[in-house]
TORRO-452387 format. One record per residue: residue in one letter; z, y, x of N, C-alpha, C, CB in turn. Coordinates in steps of 0.2 Angstrom, whole numbers, plus 5000, padded with zeros to 4 digits. Glycine has a CB too. Example, Ala and Ser with C-alpha at 12.3 -4.5 7.8 and 13.67 -1.06 7.14 Angstrom:
A503949725066503949785062503949845066504549785057/S503549895064503649955068503950005064502949975070/
***
This chain:
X552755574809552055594808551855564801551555564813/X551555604799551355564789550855534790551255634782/X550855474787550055454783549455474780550055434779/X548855454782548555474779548655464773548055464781/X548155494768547955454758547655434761547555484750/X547455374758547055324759546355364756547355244755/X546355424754545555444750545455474754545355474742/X545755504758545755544763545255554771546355524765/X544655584770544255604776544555604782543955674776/X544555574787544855574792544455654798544855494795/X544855694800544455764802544155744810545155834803/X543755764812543155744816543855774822542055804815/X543855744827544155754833543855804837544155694835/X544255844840543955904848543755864852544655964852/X543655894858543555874865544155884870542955904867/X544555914865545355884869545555854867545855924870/X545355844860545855764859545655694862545855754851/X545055714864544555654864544755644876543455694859/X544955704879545055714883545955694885544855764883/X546355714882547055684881547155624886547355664873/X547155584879547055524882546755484890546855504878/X546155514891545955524896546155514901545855574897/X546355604900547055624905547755584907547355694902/X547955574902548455514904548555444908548655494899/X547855424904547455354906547655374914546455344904/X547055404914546955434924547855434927546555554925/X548055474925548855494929549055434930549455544924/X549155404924549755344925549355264928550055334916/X548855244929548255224933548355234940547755264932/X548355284941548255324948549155294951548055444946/X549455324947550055314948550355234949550455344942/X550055194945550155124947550155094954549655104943/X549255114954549055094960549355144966548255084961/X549655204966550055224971550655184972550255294969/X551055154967551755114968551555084969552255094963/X551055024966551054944966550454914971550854904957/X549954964973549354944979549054894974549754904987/X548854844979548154804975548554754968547754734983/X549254754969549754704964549754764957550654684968/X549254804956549254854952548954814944548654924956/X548554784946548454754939548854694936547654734939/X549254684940549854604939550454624934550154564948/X550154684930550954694926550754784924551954684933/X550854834929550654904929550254924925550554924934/X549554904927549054944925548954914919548354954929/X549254834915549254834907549754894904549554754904/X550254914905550854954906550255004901551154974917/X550055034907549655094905549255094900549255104910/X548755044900548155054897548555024888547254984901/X549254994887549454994882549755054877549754954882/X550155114883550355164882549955214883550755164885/X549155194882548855274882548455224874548055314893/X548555164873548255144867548755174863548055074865/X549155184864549955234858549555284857550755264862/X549455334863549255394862548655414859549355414868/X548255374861547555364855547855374848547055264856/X548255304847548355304841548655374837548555254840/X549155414841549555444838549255514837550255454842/X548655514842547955574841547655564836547355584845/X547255484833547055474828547455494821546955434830/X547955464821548655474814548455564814549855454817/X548555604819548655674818547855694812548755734828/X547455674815546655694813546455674807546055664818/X547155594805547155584797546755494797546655654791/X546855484802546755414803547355404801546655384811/X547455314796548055294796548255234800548055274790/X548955244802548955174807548755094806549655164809/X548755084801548255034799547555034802548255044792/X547155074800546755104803546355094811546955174802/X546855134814547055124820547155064823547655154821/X547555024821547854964823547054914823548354944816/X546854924815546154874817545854894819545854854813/X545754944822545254964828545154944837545455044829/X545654934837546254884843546254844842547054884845/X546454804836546154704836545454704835546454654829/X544854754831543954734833544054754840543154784829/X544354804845544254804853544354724855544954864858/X545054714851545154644856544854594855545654624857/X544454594848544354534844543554524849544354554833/X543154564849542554574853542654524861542454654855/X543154524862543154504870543554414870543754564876/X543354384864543754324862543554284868543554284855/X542754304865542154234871542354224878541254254873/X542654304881542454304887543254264886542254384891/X543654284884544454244885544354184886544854234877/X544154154883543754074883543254064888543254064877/X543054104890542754084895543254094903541954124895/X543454134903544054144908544454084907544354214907/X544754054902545353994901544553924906545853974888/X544153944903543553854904543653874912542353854899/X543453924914543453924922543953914927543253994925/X544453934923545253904927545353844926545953944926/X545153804921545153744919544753704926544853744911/X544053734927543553714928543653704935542953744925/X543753754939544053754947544653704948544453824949/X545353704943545553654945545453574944545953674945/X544953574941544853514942544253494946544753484935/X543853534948543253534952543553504959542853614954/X544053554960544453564968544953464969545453664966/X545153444962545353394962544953314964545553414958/X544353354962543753294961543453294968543153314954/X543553344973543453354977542653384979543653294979/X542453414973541753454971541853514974541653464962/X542553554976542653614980542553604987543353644979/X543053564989542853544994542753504999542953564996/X542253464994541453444997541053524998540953394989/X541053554995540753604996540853675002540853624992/X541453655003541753685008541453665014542353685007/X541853585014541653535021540753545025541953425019/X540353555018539653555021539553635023539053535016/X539753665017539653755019539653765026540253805015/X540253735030540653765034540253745042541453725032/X539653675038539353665045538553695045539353565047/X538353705039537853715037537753785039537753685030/X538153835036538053925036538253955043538653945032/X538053985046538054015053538454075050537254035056/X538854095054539554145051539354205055540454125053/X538754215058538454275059537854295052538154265068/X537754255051537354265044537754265038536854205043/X538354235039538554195032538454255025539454165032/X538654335026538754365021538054355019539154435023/X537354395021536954395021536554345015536854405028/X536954275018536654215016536854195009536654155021/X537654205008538054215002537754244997538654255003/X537554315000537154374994536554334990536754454999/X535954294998535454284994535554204989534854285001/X536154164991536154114988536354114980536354084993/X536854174979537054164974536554224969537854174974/X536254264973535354284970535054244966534754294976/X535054184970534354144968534754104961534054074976/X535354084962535654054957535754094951536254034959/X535954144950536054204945535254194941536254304949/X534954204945534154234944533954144940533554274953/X534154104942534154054939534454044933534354014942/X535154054932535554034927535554094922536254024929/X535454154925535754204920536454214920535554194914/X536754194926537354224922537854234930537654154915/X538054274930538554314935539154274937538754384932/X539354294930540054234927540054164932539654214917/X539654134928539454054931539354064937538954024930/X538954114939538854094948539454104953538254124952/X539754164950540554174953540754134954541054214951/X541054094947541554044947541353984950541754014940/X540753964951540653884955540253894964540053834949/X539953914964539653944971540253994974538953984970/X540354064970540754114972541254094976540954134968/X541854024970542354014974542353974981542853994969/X541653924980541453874988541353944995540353804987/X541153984990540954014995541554074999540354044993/X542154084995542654114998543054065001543154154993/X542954005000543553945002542953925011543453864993/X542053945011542053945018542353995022541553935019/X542154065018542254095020543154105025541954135017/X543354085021544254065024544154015030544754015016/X543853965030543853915035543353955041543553835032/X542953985040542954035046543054085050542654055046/X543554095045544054165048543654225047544254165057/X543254235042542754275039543054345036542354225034/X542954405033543454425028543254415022543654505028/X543754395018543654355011543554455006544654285007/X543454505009543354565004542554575004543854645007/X542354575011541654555013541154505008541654535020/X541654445009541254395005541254414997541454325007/X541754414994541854414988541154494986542854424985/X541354544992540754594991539854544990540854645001/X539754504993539254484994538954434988539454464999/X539554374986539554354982539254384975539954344982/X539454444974539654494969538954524969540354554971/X538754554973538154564973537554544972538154574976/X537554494974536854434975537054414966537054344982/X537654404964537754364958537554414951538554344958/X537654484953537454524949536454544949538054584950/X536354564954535654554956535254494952535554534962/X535454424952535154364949535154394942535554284950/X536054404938535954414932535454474931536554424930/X535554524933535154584930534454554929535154634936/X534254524933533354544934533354454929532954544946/X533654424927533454354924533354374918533954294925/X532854344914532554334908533354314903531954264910/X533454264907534254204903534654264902534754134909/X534654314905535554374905535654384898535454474909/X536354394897536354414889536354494892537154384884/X536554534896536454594896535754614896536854614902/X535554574899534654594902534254614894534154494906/X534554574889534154564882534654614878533954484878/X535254634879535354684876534954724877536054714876/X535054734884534754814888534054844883534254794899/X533654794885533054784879533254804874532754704877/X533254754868533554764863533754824859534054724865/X534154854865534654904860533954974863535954914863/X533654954865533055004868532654994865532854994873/X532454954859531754924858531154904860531654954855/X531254874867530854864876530654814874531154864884/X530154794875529954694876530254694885528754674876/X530854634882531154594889531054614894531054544890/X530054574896529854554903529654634907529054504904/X529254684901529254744902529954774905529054774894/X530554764900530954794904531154784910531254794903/X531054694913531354674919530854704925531454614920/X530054694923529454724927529754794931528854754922/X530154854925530154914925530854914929530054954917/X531254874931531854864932531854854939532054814927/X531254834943531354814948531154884954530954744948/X531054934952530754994955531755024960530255064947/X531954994955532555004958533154954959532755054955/X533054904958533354844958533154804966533054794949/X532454784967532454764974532554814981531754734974/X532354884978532754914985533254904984532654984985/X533854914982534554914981534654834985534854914971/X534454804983534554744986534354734991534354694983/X533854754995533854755000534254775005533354765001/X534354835003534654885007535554855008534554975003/X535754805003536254785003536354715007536354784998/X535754695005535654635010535554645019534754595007/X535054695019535154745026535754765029534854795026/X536254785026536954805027537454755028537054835022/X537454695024537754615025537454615030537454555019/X536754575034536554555040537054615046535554565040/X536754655045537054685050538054685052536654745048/X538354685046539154665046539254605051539354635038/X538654545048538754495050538554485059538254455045/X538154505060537954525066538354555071537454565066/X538654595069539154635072539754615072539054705070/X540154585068540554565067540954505073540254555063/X540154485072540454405077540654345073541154415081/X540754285079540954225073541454225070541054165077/X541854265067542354265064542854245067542354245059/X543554235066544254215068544354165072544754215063/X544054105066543954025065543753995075543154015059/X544053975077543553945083543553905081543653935089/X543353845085542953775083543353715083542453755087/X544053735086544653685088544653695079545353715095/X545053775076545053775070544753735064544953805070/X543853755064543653715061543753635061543153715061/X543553625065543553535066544253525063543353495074/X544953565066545753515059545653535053546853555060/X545053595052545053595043544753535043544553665038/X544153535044543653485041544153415043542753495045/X544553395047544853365046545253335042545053365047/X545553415041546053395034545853375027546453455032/X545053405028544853425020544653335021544053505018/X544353295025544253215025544653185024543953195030/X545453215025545953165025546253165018546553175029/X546353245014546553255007545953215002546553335005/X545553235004544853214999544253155002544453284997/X544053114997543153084997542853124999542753064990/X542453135003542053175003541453155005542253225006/X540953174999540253145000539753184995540253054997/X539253174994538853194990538953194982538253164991/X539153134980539353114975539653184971539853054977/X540253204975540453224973540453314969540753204976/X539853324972539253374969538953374962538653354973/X539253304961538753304953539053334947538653214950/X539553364946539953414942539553464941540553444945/X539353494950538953564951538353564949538953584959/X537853524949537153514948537053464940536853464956/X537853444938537553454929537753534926538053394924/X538053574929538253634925537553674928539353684928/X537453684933536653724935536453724929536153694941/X536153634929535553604924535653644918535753514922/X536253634915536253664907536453734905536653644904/X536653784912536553844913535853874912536753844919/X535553814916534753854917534253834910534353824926/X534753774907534353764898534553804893534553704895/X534953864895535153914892535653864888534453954888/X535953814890536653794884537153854884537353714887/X537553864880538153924881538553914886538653944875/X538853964888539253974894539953934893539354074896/X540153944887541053914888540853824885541953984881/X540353794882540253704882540253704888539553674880/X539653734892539553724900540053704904539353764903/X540453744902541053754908541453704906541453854909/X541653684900542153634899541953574899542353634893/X541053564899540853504900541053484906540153514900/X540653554912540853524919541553534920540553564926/X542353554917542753524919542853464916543253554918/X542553434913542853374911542453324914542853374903/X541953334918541453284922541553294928540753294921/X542353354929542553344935543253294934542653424938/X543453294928543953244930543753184928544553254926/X543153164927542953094927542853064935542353084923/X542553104937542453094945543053094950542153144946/X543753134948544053144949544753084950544053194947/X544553034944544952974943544552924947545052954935/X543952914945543452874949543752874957542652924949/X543452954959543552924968544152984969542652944974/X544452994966544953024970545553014965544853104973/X545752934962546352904959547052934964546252814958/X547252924970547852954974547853014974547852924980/X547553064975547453134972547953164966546853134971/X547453114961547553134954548453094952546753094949/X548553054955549253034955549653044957549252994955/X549653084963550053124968550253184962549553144976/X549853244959549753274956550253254949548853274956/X550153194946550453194941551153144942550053184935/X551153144948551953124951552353044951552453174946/X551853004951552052954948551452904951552052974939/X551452844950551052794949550652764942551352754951/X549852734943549752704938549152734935550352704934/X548952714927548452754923548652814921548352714917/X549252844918549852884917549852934921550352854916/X550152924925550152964932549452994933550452914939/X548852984933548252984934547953044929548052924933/X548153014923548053054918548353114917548153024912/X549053104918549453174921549153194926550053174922/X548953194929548553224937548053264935548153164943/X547453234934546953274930547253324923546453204927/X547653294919547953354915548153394918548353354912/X548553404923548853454928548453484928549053454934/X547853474933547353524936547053554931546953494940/X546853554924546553584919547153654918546453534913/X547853654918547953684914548553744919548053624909/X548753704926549053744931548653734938549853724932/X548053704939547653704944547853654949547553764946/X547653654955547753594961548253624967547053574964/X548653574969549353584972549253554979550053554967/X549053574984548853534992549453534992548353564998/X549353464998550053455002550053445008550353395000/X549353485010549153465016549453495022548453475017/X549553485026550053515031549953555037550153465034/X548853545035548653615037548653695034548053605038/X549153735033549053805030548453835027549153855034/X547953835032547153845031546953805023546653805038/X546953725023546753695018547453715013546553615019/X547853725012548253715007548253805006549153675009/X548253835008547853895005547353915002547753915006/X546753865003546053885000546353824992545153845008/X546453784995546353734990546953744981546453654996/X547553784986548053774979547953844975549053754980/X547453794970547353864964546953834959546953944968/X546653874955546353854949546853844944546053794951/X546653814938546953814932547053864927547453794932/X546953854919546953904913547553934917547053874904/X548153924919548753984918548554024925549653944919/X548154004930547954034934547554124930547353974938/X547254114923546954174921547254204917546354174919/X547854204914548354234909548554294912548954194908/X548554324918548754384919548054454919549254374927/X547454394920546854434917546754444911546254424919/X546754404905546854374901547254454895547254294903/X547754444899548454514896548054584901549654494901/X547854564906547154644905546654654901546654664912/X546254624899545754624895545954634890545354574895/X546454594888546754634879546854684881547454604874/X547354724883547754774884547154834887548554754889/X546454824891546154864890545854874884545754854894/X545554824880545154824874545654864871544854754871/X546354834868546354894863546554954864546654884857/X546454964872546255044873545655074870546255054881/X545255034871544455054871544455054864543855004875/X544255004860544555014850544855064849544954964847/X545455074848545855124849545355184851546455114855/X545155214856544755264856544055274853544755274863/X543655224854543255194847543355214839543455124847/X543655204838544155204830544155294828545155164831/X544355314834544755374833544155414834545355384837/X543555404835543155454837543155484846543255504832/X543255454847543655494855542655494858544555424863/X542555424860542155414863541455434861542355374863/X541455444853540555494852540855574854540255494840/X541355594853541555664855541355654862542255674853/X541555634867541555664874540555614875542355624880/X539955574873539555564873539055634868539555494872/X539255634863539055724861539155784866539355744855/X539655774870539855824872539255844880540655814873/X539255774883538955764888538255784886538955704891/X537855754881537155764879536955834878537055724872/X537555884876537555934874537255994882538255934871/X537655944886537455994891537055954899538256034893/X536455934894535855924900535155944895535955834903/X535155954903534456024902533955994905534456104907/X534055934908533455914916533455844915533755924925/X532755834920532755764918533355724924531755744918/X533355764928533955734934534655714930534155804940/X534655784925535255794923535155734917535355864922/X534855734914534955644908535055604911534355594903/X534755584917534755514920535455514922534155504927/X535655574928536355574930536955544922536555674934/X536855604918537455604914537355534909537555674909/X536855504909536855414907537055374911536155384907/X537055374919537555334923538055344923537555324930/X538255414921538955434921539455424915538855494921/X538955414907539255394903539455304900538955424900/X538955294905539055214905539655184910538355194907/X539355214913540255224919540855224916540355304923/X540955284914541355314909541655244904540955374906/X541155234901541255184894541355104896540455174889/X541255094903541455044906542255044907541155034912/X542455104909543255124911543555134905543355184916/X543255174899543655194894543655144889543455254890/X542955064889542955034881543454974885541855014876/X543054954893543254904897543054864896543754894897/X542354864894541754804891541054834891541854784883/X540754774896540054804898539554794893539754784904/X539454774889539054764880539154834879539554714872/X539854854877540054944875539554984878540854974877/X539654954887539355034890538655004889539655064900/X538354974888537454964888537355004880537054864887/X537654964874537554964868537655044865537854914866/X538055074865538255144863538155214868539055124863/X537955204876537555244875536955244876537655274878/X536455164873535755144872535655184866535655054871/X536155194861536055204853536055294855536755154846/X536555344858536555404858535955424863537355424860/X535755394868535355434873534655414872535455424881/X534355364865533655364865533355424863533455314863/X533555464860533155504857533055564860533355514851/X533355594867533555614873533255604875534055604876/X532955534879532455504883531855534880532455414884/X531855514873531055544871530955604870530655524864/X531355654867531155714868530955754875531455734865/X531155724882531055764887530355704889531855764893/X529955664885529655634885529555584889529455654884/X529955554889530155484894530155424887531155484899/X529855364892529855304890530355284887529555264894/X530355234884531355184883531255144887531655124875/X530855124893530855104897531455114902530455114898/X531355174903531755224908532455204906531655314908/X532655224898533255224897533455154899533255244891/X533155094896533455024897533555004905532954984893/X533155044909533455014915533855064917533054994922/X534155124917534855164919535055114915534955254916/X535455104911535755064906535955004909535255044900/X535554964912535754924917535954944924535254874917/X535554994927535755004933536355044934535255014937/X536855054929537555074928537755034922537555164926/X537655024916538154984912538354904914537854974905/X537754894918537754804919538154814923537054744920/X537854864928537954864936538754874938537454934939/X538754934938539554964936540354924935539455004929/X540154894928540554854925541254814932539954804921/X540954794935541254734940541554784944540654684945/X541654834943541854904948542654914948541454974946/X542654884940543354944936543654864935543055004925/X544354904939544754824939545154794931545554844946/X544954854928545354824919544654804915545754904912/X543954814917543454794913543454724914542854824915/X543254684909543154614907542954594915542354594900/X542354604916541954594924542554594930541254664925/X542554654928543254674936543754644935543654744938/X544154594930544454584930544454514932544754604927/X543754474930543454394930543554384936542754384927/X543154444938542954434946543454424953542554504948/X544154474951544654474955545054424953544954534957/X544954384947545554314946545054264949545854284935/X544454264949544054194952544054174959543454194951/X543854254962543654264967544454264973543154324967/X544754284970545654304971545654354977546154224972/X545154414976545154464980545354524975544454464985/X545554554974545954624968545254684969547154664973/X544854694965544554724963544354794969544754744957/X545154824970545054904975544954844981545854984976/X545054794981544854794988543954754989545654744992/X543754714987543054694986542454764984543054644979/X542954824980542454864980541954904984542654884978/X542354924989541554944994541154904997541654995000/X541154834995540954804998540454764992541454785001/X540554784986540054774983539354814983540354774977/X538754784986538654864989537954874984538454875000/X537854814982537154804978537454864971536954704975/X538054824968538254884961538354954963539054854956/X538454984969538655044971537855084972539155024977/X537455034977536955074978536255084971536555044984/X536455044965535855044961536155094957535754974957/X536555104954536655154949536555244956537655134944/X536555224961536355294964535755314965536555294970/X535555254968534455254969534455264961533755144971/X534555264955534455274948534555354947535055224943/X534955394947535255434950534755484954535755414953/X534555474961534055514965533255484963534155494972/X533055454957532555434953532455504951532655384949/X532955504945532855524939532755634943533555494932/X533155624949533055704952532555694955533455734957/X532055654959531555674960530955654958531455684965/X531055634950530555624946530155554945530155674948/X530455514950530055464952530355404949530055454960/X529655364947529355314944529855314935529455244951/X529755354934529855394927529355384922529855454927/X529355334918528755314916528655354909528655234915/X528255394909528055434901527955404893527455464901/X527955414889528055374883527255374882528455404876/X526855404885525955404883525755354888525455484884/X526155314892526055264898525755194894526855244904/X525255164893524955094891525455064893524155064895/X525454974889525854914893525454904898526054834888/X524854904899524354854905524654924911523054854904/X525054974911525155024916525854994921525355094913/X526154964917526854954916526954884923527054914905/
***
């Protein structure tokens, strides 16, 4: 294939070219998870998403893109998702040292007496709610609540797909609707909305969703039963977890300095290195035989290697109960490297299609053919959907179809209101859905439930972008652009 001239117009792409790729994505996807089941994203589905970034590119080169060109289109895809990188290496850091300091489970051993396992989903949903809606941030409350709360849920005999469902929910809910979200103030932002206006307008479809999901959790829970766990059970966990570890209050204090500076709006990846590293002070403090067991050896040295360990390949039980040496050996940066090689290997899919024009071609194309106001609202969750799976970064799917569908919204004469919450109740929402997106992929290395399986059980992101959806068809709470702020 020849080069472009470098003076060279690059020729506006079809909608088959912009479809191709698409098409392959899908097949060879599909195909993955046919061979590999839920071990689909541990090798396969990077496989894919690098071999349909070929094909991008080799559509682009034809239309007079140069591979140059091309190329750096795929490193801004990947160059965009650095932070989250970092923040994914600080959380695997952060678990295994928490888990060593005995900050997990402490958490576990109270969780396990405190939570009623006929409630527990229910109560998961609302707890990491209240936390999100505090911190702002999804992210954070997965990684430090999320994982206490898969690790009870295990010691109950609970299903960890249910919970991580629950977790997921409640966690995304807090973020959405908090002031602190960085998605919350794109949404705004790329809408031109004042914030609290938007979150006000945000809630018409944001607290039903949640309820209805929280109603659905209770009732699992209820019906379900006490889970697996009988009490002979518990009591050798909680055994075991007193004999491996201190376990006291104390050991909490990791968890309630990262809240604190979560909720002072510090950034997300200091935070998280702060609290790993205030988990291995604690961790030499009251759990020195731990931490030396760990780095093999006796002494200051051995110690110091222990806590190193745990930052960088996570925590290794020796306990003799299965239950605790399952919940407990995990954590560490190498724990996230295989999400780490999805997130790149999606992004420069998504750049790649980016670059090449793929992605304004199939959002022109959609715009093109809606007539109704059902029909914007739908083909906005749908394009944001879409931009979740094709960019694999939920910024992409708020920001790019915030910038193509505002001038859509106003001419059928709708508020940017409207637009900024579809926006969220599919770009924020969604995201955690798609096992190659940044979100889906954070979510199933933290939570260590694989994306297809947590997903119908995420029920909060599943039912909002639908209540958004049966809005916009029967016209309801559609706010007009001649609507006052004092209406709002």
């Amino acid at each position: 294939m020849s080069q472009a001239s470098p003076n060279s117009e690059p020729r506006t792409p079809s909608l088959l070219d912009a479809v191709i790729p698409l098409g392959v994505l899908i097949a060879l996807l599909s195909l993955s998870v046919y061979l590999y089941g839920a071990d689909s994203s541990y090798g396969p589905n990077q496989i894919a998403l690098l071999l349909c970034a070929g094909v991008v590119a080799l559509m682009g080169m034809k239309n007079g893109h140069s591979w140059s060109d091309m190329e750096g289109g795929m490193l801004h895809g990947i160059g965009l998702v650095f932070g989250a990188i970092l923040i994914l290496l600080a959380v695997g850091a952060l678990i295994g040292s928490w888990i060593l300091a005995g900050t997990v489970p402490s958490m576990i051993y109270y969780g396990v007496q405190i939570l009623s396992p006929q409630w527990f989903y229910a109560a998961s949903c609302i707890i990491c709610a209240v936390v999100g809606l505090s911190i702002g941030s999804s992210w954070t409350t997965a990684g430090t609540l999320g994982v206490a709360l898969m690790g009870i849920a295990g010691a109950l005999g609970l299903s960890p797909e249910v919970t991580a469902g629950a977790v997921i929910s409640g966690a995304y809910f807090g973020d959405k609707m908090s002031p602190l979200s960085d998605t919350t103030n794109v949404a705004a932002a790329v809408t031109s909305n004042d914030l609290f206006r938007h979150i006000r307008h945000m809630m018409s479809t944001t607290i039903p969703a949640f309820v209805i999901a929280l109603a659905v959790f209770a009732f699992i829970g209820l019906t379900a039963g006490a889970g697996k766990a009988s009490a002979t059970d518990i009591e050798l966990l909680l055994a075991a977890l007193g004999t491996e570890f201190n376990i006291s209050l104390i050991s909490l204090l990791p968890l309630v300095l990262l809240l604190g500076m979560a909720w002072r709006k510090v950034p997300a990846y200091p935070t998280l290195i702060v609290g790993a590293l205030v988990g291995c002070i604690i961790a030499l403090i009251f759990e020195p035989e731990s931490a030396r067991r760990l780095g093999g050896g006796e002494g200051a040295l051995a110690s110091l290697k222990g806590i190193w360990y745990s930052l960088f390949d996570g925590y290794k039980s020796t306990s003799s109960n299965e239950n605790v040496a399952d919940l407990l050996s995990k954590g560490g940066m190498s724990s996230m490297l295989n999400t780490v090689w999805l997130i790149i290997s999606a992004m420069a899919f998504g750049g790649a299609m980016e670059r090449a024009g793929f992605l304004q071609v199939l959002i022109n194309w959609t715009l093109s053919h809606v007539k109704t106001l059902g029909g914007l609202v739908t083909a906005t969750v749908l394009t944001c959907f879409g931009m979740n799976a094709a960019a694999g970064d939920q910024y992409m799917a708020i920001i790019i179809p915030g910038r193509m569908f505002r001038d859509a919204f106003a001419e059928k004469g709708l508020h940017g209101l409207n637009l900024s919450r579809t926006l969220e109740d599919s770009g924020t929402i969604t995201s955690v859905l798609i096992p190659w997106n940044t979100c889906g992929a954070y979510m199933a290395a933290t939570l260590g439930i694989a994306t297809i399986e947590y997903l119908p059980y995420a029920l909060f992101n599943i039912i909002c972008p639908l209540l958004a959806i049966a809005y916009g068809w029967l016209h309801f709470k559609q706010m007009p652009i001649s609507m006052t702020a004092s209406a709002s």
